[in-house]
N, CA, C and O of each residue as an XYZ file, in Angstrom:
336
protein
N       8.399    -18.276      9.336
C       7.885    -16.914      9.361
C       9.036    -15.954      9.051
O      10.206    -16.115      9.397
N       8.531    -14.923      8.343
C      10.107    -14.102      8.229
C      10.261    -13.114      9.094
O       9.440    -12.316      9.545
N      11.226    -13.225      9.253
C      11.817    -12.089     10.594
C      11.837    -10.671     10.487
O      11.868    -10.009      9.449
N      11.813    -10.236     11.762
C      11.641     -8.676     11.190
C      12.385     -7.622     10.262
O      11.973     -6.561      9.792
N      13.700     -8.302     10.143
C      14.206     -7.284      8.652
C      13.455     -7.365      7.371
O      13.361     -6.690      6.346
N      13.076     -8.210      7.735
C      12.267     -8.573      6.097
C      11.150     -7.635      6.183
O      10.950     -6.813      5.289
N      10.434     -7.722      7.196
C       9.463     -6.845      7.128
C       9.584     -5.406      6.896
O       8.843     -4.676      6.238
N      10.804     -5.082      7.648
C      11.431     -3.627      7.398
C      11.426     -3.324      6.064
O      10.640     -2.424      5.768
N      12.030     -3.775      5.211
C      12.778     -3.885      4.046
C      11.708     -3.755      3.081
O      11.794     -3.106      2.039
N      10.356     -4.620      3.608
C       9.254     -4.784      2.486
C       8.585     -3.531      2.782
O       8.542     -2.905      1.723
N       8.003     -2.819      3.783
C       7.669     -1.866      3.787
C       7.443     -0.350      3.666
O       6.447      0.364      3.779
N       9.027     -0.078      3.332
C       9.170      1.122      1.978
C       8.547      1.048      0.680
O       7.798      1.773      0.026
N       9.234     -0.328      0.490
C       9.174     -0.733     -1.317
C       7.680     -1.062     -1.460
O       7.258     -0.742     -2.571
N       6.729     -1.632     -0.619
C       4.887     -1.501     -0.798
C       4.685     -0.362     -0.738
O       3.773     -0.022     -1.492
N       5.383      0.909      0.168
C       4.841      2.262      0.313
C       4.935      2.602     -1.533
O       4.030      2.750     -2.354
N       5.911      2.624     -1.631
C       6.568      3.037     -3.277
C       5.587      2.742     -3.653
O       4.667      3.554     -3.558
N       5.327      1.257     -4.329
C       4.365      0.773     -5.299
C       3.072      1.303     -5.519
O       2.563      1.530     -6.617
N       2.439      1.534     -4.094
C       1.332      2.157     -3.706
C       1.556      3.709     -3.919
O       0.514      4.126     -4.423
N       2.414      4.701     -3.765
C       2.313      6.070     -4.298
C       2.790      5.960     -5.749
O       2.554      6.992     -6.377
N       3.459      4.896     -6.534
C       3.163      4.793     -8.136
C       2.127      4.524     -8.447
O       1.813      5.107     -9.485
N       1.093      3.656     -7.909
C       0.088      3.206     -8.400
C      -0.827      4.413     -8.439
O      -1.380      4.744     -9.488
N      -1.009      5.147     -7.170
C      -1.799      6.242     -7.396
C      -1.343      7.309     -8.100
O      -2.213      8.170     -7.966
N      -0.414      7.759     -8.815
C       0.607      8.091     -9.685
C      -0.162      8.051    -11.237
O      -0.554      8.933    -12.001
N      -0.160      6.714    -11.273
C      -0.703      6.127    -12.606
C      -1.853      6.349    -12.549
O      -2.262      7.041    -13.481
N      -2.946      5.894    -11.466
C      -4.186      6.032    -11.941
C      -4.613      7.277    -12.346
O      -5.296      7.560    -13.331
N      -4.095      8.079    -11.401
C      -4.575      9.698    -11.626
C      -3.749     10.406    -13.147
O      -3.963     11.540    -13.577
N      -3.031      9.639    -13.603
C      -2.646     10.273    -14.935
C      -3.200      9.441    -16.052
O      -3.113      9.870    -17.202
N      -3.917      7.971    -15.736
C      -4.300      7.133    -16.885
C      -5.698      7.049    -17.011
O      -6.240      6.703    -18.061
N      -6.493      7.446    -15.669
C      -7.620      6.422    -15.351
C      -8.512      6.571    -16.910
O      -8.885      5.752    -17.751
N      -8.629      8.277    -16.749
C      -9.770      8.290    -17.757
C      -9.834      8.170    -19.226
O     -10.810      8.311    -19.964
N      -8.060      7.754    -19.639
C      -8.278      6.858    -20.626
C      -8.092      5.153    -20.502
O      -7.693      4.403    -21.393
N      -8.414      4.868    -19.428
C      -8.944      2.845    -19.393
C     -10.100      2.746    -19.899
O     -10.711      3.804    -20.047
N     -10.658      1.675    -20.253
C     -11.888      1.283    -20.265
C     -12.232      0.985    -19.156
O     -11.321      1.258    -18.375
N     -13.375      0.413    -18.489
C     -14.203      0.314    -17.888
C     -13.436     -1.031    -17.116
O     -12.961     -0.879    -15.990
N     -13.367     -2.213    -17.749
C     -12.432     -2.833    -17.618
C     -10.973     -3.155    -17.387
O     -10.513     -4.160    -16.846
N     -10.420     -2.263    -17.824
C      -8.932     -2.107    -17.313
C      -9.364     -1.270    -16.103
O      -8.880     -1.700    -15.056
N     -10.210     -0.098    -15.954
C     -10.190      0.214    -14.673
C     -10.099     -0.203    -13.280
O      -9.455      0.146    -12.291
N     -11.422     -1.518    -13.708
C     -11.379     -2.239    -12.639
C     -10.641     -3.221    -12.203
O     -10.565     -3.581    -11.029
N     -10.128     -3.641    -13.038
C      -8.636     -4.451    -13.092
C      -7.932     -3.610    -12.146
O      -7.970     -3.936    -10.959
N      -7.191     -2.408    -12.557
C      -6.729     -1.436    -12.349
C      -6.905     -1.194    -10.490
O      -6.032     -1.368     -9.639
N      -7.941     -0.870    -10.351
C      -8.520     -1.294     -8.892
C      -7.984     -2.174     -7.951
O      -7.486     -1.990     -6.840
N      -8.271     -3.567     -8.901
C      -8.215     -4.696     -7.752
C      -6.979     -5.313     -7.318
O      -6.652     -6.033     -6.374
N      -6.185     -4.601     -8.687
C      -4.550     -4.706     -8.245
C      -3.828     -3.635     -6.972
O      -2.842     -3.840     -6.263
N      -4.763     -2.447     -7.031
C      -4.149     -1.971     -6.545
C      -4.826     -2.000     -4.752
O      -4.201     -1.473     -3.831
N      -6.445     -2.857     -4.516
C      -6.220     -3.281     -3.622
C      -6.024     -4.428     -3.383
O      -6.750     -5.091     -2.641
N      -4.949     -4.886     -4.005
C      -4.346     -6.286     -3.284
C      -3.039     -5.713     -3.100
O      -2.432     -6.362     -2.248
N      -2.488     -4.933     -3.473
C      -1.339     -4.005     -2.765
C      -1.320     -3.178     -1.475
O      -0.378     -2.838     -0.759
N      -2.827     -2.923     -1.379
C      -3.107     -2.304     -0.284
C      -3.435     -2.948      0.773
O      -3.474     -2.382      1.865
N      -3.741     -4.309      0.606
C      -4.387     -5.589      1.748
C      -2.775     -5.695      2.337
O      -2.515     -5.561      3.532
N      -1.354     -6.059      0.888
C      -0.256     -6.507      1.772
C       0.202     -5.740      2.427
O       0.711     -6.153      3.470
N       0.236     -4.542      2.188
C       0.942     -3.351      2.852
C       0.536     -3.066      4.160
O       1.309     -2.835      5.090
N      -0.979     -3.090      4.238
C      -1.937     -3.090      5.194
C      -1.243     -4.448      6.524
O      -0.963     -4.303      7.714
N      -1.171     -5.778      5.544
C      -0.487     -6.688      7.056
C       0.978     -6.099      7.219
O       1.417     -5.716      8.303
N       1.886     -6.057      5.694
C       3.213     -5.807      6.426
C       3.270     -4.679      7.836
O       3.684     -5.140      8.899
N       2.834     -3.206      7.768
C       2.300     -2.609      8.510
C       2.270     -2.729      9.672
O       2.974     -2.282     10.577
N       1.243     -3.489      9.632
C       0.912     -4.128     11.043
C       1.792     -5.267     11.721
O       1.984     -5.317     12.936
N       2.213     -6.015     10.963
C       2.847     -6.872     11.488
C       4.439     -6.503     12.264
O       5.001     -7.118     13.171
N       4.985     -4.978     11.340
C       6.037     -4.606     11.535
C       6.104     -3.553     12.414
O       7.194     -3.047     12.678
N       4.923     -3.097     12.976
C       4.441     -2.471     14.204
C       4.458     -3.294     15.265
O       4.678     -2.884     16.404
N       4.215     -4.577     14.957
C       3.968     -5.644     16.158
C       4.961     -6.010     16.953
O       4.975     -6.274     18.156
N       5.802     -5.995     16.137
C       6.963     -6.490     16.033
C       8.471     -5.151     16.686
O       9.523     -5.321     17.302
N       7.996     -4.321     16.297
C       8.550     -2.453     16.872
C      10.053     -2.619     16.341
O      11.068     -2.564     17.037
N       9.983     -2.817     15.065
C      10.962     -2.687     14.188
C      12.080     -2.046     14.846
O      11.805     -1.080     15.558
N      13.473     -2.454     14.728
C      13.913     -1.232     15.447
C      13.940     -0.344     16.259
O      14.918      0.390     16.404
N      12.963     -0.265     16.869
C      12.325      0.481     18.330
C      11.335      1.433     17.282
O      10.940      2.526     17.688
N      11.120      1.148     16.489
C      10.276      2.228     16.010
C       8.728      1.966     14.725
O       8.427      1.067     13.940
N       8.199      3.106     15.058
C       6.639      2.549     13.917
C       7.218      2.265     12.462
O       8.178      2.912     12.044
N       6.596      1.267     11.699
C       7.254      1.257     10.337
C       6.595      2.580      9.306
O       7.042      3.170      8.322
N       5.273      2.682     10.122
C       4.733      3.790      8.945
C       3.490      4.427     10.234
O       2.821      3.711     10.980
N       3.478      5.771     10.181
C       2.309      6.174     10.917
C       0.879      6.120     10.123
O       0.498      6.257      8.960
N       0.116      5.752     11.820
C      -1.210      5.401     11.073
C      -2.166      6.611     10.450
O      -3.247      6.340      9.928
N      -1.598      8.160     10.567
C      -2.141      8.845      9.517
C      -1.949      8.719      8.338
O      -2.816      9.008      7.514
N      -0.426      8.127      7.924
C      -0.009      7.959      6.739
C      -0.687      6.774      5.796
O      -0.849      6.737      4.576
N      -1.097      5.594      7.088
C      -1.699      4.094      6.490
C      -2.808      4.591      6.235
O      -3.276      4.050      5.234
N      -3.757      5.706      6.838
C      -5.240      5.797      6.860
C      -5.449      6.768      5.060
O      -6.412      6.728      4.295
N      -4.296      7.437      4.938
C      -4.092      7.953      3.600
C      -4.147      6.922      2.562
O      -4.823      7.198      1.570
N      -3.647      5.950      2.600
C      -3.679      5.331      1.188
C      -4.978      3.785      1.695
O      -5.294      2.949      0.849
N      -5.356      3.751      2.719
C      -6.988      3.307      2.623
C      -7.953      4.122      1.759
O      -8.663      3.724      0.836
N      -7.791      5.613      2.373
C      -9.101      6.315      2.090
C      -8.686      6.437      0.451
O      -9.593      6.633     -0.358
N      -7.448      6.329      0.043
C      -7.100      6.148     -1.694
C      -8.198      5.558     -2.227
O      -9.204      5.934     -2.828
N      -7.711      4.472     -1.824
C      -8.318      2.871     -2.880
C     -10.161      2.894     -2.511
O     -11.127      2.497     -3.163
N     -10.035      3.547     -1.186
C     -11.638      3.094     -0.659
C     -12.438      4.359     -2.084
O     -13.113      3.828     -2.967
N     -12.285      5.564     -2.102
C     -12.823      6.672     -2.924
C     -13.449      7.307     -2.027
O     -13.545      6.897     -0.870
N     -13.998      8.489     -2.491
C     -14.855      9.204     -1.605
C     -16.490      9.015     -0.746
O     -16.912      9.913     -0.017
């Protein structure tokens, strides 16, 4: 199992990926097709599933004595990927 630096460490760099991704979509979406969209999507919730355990796991764990990410901030990039 990897130890908690790792988890530390991974959980900026998923935050990143995840505010590029929404980055991109909102400057590309509406020229994808229909298909790259949804592509587009499912990548970006399978970024959101890992981020979602690192998260949690690195909460579990009380990194440092401290939250890795607050859960207003996690509930922000759910309600992303989920849509309105």
């Amino acid at each position: 199992m990897p130890n908690c630096r790792q988890y530390t460490k991974a959980e900026p760099l998923l935050r990143q990926a995840l505010v590029s991704s929404q980055r991109l979509l909102l400057e590309t979406f509406g020229i994808l097709s229909e298909r790259e969209q949804l592509a587009f999507e499912a990548n970006s919730r399978s970024r959101l599933d890992t981020y979602l355990s690192i998260t949690e796991v690195a909460n579990d764990l009380k990194a440092a004595g401290t939250r890795a990410e607050s859960t207003s901030d996690v509930y922000r990039f759910v309600c992303w990927v989920k849509g309105p």
